[in-house]
C-alpha positions in Angstrom: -27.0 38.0 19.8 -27.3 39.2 23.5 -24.6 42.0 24.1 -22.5 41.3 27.5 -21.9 44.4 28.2 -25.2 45.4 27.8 -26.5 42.9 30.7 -23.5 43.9 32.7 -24.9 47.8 32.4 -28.4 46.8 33.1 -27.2 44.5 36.4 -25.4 47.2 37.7 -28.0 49.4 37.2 -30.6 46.7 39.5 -27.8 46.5 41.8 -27.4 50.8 42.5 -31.1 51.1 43.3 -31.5 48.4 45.4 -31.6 49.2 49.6 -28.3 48.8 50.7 -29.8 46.1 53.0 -30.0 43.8 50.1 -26.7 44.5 48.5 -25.2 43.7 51.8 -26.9 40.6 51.7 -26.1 39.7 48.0 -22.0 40.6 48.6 -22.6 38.1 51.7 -23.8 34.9 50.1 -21.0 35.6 47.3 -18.5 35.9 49.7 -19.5 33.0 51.8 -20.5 31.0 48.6 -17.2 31.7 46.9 -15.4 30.6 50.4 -17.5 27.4 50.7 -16.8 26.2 47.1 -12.7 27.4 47.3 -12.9 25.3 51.2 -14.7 22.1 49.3 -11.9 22.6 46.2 -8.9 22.5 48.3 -10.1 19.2 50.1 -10.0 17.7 46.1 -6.9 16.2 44.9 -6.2 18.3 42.4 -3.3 19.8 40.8 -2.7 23.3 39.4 -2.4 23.5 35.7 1.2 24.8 35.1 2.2 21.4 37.5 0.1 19.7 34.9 1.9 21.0 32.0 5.0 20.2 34.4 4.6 16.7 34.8 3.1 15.9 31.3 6.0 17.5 29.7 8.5 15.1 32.2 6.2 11.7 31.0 7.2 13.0 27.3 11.0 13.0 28.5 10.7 9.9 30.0 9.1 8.6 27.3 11.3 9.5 24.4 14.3 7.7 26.6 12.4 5.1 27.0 12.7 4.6 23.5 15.7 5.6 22.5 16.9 2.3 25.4 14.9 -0.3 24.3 16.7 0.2 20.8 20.3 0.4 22.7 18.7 -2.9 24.4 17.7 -4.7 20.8 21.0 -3.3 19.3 22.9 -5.4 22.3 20.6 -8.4 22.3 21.6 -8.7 18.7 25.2 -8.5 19.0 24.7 -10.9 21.9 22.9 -13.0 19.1 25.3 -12.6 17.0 28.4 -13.5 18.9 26.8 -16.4 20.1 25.7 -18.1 16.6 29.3 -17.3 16.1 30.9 -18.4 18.8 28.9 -21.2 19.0 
């Protein structure tokens, strides 16, 4: 198995002995590469994860009263029923 750490010792290495020309260069694509992908990520739709979790745990709410009033609904429809076969 390749050790992480390892690849991050010998990267850093590379990256001290090269001119400082070049790591200018490399810390300016990164910068403007991370800036360009953050830029086209904020034009998305997309929501954060805690509203996420938010909203999904509101649908699980809504859905457990949902429940709990279409059984309030039966219970009435059948009283409903009821009374009326007996009032009939």
């Amino acid at each position: 198995m390749i050790n992480p750490a390892k690849i991050e010792e010998i990267a850093k290495q590379i990256s001290s002995n090269m001119p400082q020309g070049v790591r200018n260069l490399a810390e300016t694509f990164e910068t403007r590469t991370k800036q360009a992908i953050q830029a086209k990520l904020t034009e998305m739709d997309f929501v954060s994860r805690e509203e996420f979790d938010i909203q999904s745990k509101v649908l699980i709410r809504t859905r457990e009263k949902m429940t709990e009033l279409e059984a309030k609904v039966a219970e009435l429809e059948a009283k409903l029923a009821k009374q009326s076969d007996s009032g009939e």
